[in-house]
BALOBA-1460 file (C-alpha; in Angstrom, 3 decimals):
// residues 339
<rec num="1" residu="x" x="0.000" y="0.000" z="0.000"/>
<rec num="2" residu="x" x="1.411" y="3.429" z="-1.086"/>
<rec num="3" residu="x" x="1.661" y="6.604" z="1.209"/>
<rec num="4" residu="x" x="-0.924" y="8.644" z="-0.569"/>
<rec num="5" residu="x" x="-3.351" y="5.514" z="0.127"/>
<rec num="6" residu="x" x="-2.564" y="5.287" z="3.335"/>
<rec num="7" residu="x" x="-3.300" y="8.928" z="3.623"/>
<rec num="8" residu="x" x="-6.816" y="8.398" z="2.174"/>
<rec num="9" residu="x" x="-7.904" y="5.480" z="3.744"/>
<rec num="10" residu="x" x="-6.600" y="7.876" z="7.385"/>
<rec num="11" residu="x" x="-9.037" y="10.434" z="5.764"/>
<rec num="12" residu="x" x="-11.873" y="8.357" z="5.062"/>
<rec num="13" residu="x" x="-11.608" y="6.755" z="8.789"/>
<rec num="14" residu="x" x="-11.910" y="10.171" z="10.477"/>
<rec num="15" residu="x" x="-14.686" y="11.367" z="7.984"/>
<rec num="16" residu="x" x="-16.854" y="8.127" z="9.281"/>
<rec num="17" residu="x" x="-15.355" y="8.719" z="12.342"/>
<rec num="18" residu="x" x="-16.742" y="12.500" z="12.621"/>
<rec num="19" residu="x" x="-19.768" y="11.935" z="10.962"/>
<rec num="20" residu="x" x="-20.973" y="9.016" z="13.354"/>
<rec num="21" residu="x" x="-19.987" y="10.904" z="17.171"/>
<rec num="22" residu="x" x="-22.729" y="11.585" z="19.255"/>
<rec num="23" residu="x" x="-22.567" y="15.407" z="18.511"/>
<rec num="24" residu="x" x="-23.150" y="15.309" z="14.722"/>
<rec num="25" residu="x" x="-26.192" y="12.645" z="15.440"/>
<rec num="26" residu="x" x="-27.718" y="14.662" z="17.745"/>
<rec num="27" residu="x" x="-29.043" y="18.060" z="16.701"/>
<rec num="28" residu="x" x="-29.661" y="20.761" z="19.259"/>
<rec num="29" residu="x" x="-33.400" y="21.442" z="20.745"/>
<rec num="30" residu="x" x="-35.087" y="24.948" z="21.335"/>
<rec num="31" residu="x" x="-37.171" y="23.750" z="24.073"/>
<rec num="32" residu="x" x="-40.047" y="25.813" z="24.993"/>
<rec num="33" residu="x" x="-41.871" y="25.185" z="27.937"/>
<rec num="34" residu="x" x="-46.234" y="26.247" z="28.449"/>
<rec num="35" residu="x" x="-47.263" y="27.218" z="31.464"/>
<rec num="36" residu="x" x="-50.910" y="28.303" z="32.649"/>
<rec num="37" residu="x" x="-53.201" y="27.685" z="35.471"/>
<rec num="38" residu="x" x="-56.306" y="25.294" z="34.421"/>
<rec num="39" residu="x" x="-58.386" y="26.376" z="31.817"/>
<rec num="40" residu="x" x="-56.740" y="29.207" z="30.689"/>
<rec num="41" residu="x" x="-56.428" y="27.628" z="26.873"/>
<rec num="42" residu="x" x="-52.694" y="26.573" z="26.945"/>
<rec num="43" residu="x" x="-53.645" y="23.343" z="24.935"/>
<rec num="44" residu="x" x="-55.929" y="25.197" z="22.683"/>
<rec num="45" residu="x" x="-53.000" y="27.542" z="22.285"/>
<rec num="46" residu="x" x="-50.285" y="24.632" z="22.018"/>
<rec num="47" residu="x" x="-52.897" y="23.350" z="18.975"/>
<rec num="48" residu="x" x="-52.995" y="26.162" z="16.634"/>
<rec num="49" residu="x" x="-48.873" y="26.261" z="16.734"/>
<rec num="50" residu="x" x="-49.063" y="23.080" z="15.484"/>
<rec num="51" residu="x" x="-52.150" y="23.174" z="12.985"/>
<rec num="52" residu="x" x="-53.877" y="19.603" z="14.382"/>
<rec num="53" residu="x" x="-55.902" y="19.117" z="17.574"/>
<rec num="54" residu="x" x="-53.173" y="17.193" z="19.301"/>
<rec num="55" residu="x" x="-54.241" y="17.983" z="22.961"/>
<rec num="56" residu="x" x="-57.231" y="17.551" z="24.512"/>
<rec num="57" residu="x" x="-58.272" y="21.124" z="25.957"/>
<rec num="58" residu="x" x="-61.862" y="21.893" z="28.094"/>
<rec num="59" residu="x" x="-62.923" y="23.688" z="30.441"/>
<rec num="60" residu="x" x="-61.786" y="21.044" z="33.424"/>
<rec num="61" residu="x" x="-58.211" y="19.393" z="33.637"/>
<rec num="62" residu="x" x="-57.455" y="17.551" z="30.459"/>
<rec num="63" residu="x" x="-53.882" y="17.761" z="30.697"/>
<rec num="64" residu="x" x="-52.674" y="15.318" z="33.427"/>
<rec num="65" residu="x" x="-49.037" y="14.661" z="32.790"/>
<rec num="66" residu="x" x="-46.122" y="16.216" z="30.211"/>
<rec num="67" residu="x" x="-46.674" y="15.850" z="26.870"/>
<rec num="68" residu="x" x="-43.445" y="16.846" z="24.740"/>
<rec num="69" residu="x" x="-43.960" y="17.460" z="21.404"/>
<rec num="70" residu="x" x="-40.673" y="17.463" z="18.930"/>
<rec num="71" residu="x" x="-40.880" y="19.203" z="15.537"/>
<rec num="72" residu="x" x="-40.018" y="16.925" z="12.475"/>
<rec num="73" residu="x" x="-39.790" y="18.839" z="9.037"/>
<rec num="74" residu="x" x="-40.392" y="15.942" z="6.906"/>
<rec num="75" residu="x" x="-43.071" y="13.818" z="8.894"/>
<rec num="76" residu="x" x="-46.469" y="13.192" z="7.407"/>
<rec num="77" residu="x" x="-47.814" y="12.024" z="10.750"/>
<rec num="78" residu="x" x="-47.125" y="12.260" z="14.754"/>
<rec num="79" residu="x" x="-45.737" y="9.651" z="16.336"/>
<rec num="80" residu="x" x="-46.278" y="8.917" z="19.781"/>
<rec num="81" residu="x" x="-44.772" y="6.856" z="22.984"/>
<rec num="82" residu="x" x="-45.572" y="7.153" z="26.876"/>
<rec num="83" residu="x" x="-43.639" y="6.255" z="29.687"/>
<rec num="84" residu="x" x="-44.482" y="5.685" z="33.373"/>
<rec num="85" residu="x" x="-43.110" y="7.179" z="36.437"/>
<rec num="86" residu="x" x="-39.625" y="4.905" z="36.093"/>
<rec num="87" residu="x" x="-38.808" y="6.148" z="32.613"/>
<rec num="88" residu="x" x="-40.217" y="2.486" z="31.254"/>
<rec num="89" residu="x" x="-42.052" y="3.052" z="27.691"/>
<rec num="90" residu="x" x="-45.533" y="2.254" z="28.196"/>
<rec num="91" residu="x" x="-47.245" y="2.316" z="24.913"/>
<rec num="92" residu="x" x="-46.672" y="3.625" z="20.718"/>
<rec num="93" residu="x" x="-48.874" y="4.487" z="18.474"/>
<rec num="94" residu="x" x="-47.488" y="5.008" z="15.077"/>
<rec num="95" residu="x" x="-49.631" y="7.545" z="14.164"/>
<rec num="96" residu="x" x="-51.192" y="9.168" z="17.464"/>
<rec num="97" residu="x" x="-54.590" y="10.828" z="17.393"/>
<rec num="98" residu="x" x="-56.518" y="13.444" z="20.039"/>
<rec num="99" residu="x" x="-58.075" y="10.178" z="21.414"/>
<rec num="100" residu="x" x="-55.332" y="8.154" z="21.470"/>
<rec num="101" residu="x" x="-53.377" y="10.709" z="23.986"/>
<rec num="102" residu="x" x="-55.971" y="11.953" z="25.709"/>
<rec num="103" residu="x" x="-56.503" y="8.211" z="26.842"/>
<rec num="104" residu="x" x="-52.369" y="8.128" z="28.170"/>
<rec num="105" residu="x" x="-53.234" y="11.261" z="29.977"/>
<rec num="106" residu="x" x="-56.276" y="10.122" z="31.988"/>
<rec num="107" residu="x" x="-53.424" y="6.702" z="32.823"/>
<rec num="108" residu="x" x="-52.385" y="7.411" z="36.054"/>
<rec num="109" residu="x" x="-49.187" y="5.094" z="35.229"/>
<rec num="110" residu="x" x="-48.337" y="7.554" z="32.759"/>
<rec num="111" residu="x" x="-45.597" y="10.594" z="33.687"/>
<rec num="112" residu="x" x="-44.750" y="11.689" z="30.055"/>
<rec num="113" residu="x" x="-45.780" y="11.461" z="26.660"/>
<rec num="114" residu="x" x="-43.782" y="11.817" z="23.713"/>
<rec num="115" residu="x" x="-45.090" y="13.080" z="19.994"/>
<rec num="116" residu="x" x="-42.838" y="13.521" z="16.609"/>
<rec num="117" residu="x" x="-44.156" y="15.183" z="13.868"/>
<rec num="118" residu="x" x="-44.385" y="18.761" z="11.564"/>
<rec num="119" residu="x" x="-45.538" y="21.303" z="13.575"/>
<rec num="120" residu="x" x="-47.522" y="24.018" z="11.952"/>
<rec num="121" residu="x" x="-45.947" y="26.147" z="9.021"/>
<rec num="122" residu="x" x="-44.505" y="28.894" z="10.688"/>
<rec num="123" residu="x" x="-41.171" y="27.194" z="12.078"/>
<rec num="124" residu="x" x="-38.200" y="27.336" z="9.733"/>
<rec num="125" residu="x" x="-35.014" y="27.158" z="12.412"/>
<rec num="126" residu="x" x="-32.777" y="24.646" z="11.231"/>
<rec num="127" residu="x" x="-29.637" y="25.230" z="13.741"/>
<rec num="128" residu="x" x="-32.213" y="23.334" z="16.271"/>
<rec num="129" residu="x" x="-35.086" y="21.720" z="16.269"/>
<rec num="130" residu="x" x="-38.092" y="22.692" z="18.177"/>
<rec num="131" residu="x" x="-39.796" y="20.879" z="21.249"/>
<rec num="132" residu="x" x="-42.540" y="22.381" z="23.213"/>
<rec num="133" residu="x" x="-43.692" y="21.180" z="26.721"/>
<rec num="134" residu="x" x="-47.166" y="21.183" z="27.902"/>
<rec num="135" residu="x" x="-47.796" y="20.915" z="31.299"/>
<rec num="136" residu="x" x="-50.596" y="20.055" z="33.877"/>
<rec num="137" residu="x" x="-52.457" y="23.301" z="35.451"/>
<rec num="138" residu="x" x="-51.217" y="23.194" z="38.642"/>
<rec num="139" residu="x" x="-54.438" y="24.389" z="40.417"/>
<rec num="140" residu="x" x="-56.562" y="21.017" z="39.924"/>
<rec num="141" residu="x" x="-57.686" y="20.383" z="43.492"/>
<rec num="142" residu="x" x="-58.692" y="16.945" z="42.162"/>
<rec num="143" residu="x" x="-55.467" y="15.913" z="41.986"/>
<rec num="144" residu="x" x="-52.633" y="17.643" z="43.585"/>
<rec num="145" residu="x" x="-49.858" y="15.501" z="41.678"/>
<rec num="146" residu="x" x="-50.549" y="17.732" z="38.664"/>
<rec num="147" residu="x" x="-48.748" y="20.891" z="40.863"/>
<rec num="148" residu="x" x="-45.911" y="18.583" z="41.437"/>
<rec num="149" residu="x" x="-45.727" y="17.163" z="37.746"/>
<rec num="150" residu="x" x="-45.241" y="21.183" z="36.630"/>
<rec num="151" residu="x" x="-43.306" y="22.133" z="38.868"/>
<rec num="152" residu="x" x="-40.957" y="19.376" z="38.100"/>
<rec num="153" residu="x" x="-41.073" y="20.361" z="34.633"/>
<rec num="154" residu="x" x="-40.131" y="23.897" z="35.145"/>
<rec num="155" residu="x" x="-36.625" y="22.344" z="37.570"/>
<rec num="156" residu="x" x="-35.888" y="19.759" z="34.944"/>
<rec num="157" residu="x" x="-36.698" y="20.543" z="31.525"/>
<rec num="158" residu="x" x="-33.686" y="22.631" z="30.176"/>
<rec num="159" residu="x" x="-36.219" y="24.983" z="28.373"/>
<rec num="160" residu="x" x="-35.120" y="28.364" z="26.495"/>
<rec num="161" residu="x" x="-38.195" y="30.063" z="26.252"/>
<rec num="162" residu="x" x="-41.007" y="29.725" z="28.641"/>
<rec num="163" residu="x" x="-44.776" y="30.868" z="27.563"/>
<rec num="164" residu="x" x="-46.989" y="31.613" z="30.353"/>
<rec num="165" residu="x" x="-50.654" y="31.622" z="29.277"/>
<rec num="166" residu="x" x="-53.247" y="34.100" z="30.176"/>
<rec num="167" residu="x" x="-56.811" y="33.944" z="30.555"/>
<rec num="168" residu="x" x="-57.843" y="37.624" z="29.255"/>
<rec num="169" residu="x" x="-61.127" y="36.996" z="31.319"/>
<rec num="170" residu="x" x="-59.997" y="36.065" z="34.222"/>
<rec num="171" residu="x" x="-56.708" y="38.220" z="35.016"/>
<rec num="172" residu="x" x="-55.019" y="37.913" z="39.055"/>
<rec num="173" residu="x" x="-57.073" y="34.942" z="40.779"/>
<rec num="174" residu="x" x="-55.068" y="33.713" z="43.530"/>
<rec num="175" residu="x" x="-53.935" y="30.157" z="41.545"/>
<rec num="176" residu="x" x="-52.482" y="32.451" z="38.864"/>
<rec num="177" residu="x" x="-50.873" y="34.809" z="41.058"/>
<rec num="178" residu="x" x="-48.982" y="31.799" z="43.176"/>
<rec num="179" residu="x" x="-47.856" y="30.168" z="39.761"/>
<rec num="180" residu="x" x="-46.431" y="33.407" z="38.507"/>
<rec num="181" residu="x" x="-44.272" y="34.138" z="42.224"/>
<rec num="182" residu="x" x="-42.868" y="30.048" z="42.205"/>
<rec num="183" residu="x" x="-42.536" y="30.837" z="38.561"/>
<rec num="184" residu="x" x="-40.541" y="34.497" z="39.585"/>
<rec num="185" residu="x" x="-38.608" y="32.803" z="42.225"/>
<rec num="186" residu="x" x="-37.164" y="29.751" z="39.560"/>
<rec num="187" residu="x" x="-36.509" y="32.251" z="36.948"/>
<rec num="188" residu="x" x="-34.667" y="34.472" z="39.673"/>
<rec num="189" residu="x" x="-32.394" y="31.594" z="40.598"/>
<rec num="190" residu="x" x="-31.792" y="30.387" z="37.229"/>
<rec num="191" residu="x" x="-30.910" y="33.417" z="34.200"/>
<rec num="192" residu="x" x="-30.809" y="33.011" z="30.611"/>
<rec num="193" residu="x" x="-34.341" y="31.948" z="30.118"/>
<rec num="194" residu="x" x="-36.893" y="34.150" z="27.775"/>
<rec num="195" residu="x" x="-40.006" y="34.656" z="28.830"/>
<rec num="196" residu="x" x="-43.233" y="35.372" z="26.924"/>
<rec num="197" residu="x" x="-46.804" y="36.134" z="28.043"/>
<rec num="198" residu="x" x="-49.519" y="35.015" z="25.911"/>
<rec num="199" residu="x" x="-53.040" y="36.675" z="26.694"/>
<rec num="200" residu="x" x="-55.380" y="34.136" z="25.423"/>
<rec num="201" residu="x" x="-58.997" y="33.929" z="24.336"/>
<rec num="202" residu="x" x="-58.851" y="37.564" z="23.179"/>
<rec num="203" residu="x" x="-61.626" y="36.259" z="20.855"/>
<rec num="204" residu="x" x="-63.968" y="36.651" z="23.719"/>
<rec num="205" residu="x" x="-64.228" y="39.971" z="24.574"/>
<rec num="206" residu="x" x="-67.300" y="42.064" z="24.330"/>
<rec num="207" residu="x" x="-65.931" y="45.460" z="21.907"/>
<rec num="208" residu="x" x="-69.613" y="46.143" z="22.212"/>
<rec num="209" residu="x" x="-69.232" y="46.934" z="25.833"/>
<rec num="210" residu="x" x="-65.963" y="48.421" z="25.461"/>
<rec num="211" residu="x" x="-63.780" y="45.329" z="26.123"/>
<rec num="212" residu="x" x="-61.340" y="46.093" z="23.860"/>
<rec num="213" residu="x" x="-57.803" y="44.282" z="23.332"/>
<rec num="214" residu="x" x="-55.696" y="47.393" z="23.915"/>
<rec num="215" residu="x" x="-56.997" y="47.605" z="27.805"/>
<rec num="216" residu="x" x="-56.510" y="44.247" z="28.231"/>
<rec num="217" residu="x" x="-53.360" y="44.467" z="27.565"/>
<rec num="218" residu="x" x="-52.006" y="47.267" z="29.444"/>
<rec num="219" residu="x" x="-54.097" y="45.550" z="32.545"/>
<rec num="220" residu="x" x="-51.809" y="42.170" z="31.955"/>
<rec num="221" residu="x" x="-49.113" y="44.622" z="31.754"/>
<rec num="222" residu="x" x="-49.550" y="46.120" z="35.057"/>
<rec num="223" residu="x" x="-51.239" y="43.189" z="36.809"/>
<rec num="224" residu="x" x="-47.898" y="41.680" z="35.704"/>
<rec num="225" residu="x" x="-45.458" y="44.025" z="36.616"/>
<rec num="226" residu="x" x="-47.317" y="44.303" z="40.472"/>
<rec num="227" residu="x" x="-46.139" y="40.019" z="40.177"/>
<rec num="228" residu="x" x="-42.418" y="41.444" z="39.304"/>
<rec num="229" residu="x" x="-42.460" y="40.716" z="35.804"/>
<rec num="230" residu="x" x="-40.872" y="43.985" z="34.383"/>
<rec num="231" residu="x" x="-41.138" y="44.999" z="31.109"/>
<rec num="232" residu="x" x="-43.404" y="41.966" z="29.950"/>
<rec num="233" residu="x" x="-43.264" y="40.757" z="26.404"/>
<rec num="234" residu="x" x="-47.329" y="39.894" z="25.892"/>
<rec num="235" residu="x" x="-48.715" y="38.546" z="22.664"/>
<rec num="236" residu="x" x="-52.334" y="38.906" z="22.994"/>
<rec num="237" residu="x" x="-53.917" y="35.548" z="20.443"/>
<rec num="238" residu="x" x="-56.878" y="34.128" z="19.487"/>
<rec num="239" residu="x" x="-55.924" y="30.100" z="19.660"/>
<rec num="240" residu="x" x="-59.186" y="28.497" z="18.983"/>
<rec num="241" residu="x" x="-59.799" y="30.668" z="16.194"/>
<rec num="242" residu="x" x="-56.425" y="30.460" z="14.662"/>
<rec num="243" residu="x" x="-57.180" y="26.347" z="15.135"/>
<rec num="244" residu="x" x="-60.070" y="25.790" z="13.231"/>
<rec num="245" residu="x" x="-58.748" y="27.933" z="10.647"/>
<rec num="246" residu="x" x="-55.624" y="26.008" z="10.108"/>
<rec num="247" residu="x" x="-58.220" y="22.541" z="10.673"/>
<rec num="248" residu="x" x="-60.257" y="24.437" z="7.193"/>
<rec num="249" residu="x" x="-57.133" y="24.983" z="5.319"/>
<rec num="250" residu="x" x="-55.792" y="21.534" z="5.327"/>
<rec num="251" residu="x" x="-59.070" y="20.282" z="4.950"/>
<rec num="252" residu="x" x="-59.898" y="18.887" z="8.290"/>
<rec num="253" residu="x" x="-63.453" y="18.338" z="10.028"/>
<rec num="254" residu="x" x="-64.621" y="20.870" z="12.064"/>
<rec num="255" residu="x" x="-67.150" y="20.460" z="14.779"/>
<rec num="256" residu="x" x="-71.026" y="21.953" z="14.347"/>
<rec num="257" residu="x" x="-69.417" y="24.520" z="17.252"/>
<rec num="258" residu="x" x="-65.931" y="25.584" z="15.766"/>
<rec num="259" residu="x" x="-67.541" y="26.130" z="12.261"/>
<rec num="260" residu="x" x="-69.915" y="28.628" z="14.045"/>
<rec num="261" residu="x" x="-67.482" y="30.163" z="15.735"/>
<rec num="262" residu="x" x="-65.222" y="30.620" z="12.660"/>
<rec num="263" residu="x" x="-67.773" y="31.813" z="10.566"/>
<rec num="264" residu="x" x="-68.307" y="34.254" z="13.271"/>
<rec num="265" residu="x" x="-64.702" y="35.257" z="13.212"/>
<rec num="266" residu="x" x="-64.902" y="35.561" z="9.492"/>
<rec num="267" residu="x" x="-67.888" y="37.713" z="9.607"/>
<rec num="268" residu="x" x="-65.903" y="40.216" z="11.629"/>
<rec num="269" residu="x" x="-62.921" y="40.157" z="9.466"/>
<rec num="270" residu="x" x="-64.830" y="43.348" z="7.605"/>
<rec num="271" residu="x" x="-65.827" y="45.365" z="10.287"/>
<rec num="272" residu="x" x="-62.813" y="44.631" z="13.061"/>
<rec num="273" residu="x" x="-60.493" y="46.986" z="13.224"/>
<rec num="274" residu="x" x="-58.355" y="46.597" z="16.161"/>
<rec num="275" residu="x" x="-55.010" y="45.111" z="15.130"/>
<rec num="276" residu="x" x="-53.470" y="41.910" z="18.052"/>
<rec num="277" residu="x" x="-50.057" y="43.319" z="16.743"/>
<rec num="278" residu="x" x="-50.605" y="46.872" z="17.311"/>
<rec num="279" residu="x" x="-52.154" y="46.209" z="20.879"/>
<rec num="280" residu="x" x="-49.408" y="43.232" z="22.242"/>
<rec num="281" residu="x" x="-46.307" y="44.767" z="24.388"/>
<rec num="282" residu="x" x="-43.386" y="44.096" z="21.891"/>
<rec num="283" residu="x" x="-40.325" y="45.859" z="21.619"/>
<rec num="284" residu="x" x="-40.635" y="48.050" z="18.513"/>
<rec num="285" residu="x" x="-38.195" y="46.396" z="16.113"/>
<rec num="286" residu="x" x="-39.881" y="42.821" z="16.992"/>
<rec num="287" residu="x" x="-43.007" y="44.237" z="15.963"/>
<rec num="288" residu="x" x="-41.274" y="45.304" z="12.252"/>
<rec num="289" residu="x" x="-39.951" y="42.391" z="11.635"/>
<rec num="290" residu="x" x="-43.264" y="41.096" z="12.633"/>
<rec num="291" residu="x" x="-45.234" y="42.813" z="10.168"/>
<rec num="292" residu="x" x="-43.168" y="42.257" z="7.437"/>
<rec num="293" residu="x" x="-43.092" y="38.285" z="8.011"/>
<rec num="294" residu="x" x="-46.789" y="38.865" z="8.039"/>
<rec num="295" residu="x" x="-46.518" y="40.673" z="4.910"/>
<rec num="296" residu="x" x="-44.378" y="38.268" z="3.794"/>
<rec num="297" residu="x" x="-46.809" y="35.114" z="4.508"/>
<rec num="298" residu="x" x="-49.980" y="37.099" z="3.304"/>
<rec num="299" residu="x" x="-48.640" y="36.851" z="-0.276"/>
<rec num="300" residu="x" x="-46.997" y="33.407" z="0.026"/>
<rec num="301" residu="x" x="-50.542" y="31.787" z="0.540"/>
<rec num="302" residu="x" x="-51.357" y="28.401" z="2.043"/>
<rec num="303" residu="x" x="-49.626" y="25.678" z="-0.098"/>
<rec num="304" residu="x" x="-51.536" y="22.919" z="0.774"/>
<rec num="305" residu="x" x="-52.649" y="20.423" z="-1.758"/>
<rec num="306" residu="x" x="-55.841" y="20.021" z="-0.155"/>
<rec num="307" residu="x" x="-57.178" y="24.047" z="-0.360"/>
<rec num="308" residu="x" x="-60.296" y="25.226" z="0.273"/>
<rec num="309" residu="x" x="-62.109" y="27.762" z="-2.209"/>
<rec num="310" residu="x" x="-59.765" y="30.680" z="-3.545"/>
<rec num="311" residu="x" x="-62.051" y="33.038" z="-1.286"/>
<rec num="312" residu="x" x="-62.343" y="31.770" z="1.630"/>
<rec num="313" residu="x" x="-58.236" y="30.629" z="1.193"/>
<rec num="314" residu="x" x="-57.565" y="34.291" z="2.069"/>
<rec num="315" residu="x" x="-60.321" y="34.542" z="4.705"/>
<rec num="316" residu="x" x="-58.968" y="31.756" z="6.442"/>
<rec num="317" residu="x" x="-55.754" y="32.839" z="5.971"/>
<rec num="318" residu="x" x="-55.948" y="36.370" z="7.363"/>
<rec num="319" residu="x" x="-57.597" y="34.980" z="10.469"/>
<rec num="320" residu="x" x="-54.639" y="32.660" z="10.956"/>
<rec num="321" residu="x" x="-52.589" y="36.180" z="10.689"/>
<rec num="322" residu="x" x="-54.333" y="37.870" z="12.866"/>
<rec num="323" residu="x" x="-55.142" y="35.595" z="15.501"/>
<rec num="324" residu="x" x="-51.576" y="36.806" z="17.041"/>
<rec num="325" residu="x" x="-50.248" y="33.038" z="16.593"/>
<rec num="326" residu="x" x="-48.277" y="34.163" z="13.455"/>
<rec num="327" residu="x" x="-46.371" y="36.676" z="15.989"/>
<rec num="328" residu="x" x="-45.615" y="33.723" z="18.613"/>
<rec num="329" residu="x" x="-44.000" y="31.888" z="15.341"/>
<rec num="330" residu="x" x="-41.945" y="34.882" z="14.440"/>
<rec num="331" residu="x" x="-40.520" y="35.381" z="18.223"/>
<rec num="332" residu="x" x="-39.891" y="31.375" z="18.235"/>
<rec num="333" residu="x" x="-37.794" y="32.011" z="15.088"/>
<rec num="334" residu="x" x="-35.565" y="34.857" z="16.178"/>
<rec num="335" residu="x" x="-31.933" y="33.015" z="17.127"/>
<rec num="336" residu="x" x="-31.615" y="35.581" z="20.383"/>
<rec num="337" residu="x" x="-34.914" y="34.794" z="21.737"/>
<rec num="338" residu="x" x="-33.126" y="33.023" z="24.719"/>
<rec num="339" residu="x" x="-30.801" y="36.402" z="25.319"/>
């Protein structure tokens, strides 16, 4: 064997060598972790990033243990496993529906369940890929585990980013305002961690009667800053809306209810004029580069095979933009969002 073969067949060694360690297999995570007392719509909110009804959400406990749920560009379908309180896999479902996790969660042997699949549209990060943690709502006095289950979650998950979800109804009850101080005092002890308020269910206020998105906001924004929270980044959304429109783009069934309700929302697109971006508590260059991904998106269009008609495409579409979901994608996508 000659010198210059040796060399090569040296070179070829390290390349396999290189390309098979541990670090080139494994690809960094952005993990993001979702917080909220019960009810508040943090699976409903956790659904429309997505673009499926993954979760079960209601108004009583649905979610009863972590469900992580890893973002895979090329997947047609979720895959799902759960694991009990030893770490021991439990059960996998190649292609996991609502029903099929929603039964895991109401398994008391279950302590985690894991989903792979494409989540939503609005991703497009390739240094890491993107995991987001739902959690129980601590406040179920039904079962008190579900406290310990999230607060376990917030000591052991090495999350980035952390959404806390807001009920824009009902603002300062005493669960919430325990949550946010244990949340206050882990975030004290622990820096580096981005934090991001998301004032849900904006969909129901009454503009009629003067509820309008604006106040709401600068309310979370003081009732926040009173918790310690200073200088709160809030993203007021409409989740449920922003779901069923993404379920009607890629040609999903809707239920008698959510088609109401989104022909409601469509209805208003005409006559609403109070802009979710305008109102949420963003720095001002986030909100730029905001608006011109919106901009951006508006005239890329839905490229699903499966469309709906060319009209109500756009509807759909601008409901999806203004539901405030497309602003919690951009802030997911900025590289410094853990700074």
């Amino acid at each position: 064997m000659t010198k210059k073969t040796i060399k090569r067949s040296t070179r070829k060694k390290k390349s396999v060598r290189a390309k098979t360690t541990p670090a080139a297999q494994q690809q960094e995570t952005f993990d993001v972790l979702v917080m909220a007392t019960m009810s508040a719509g943090k699976s409903s909110f956790i659904n429309a990033l997505v673009g499926h009804e993954l979760l079960p959400s209601g108004n009583e406990a649905t979610t009863a243990c972590v469900t992580s749920i890893e973002h895979c560009s090329r997947a047609k379908y979720f895959r799902g496993t759960s694991y009990s309180h030893d770490g021991i896999r439990i059960g996998m479902q190649k292609n996991a529906s609502l029903e099929q996790v929603r039964s895991w969660n109401a398994d008391e042997q279950v302590k985690h369940i894991r989903l792979s699949g494409k989540i939503g549209t609005g991703y497009s990060r390739r240094a890491a890929r993107l995991v987001l943690h739902d959690t129980p709502g601590p406040n179920n006095s039904q079962d008190r585990r579900h406290a310990e289950v999230t607060l376990d979650a917030l000591h052991t998950i090495p999350f980035k980013l952390l959404c806390y979800v807001l009920d824009a109804g009902q603002m300062g009850t005493l669960d919430d305002q325990q949550l946010l101080a244990q949340l206050r005092e882990q975030l004290d002890r622990h820096s580096g961690h981005r934090l991001v308020f998301i004032l849900n269910k904006i969909d129901l206020l009454d503009r009629e009667r003067g509820e309008l998105v604006s106040s709401h906001v600068e309310k979370a924004r003081h009732y926040l800053e009173q918790c310690g929270f200073q200088q709160p980044i809030i993203v007021p959304t409409m989740s449920s809306l922003a779901l069923y429109a993404r379920k009607a783009l890629n040609a999903q069934t809707l239920t008698r209810t959510e088609h109401s309700r989104l022909k409601h929302a469509l209805d208003d697109l005409a006559v609403e004029q109070e802009c979710l971006l305008h109102a949420a508590a963003l720095p001002d260059a986030l909100k730029s580069g905001v608006r011109r991904r919106q901009a951006k998106a508006g005239k890329a269009g839905n490229r699903s095979a499966r469309q709906p008609p060319a009209g109500d495409l756009v509807a759909l579409q601008q409901v999806v933009l203004r539901s405030g979901i497309r602003t919690v994608e951009f802030l997911l996508n900025q590289p410094n969002i853990a700074a």
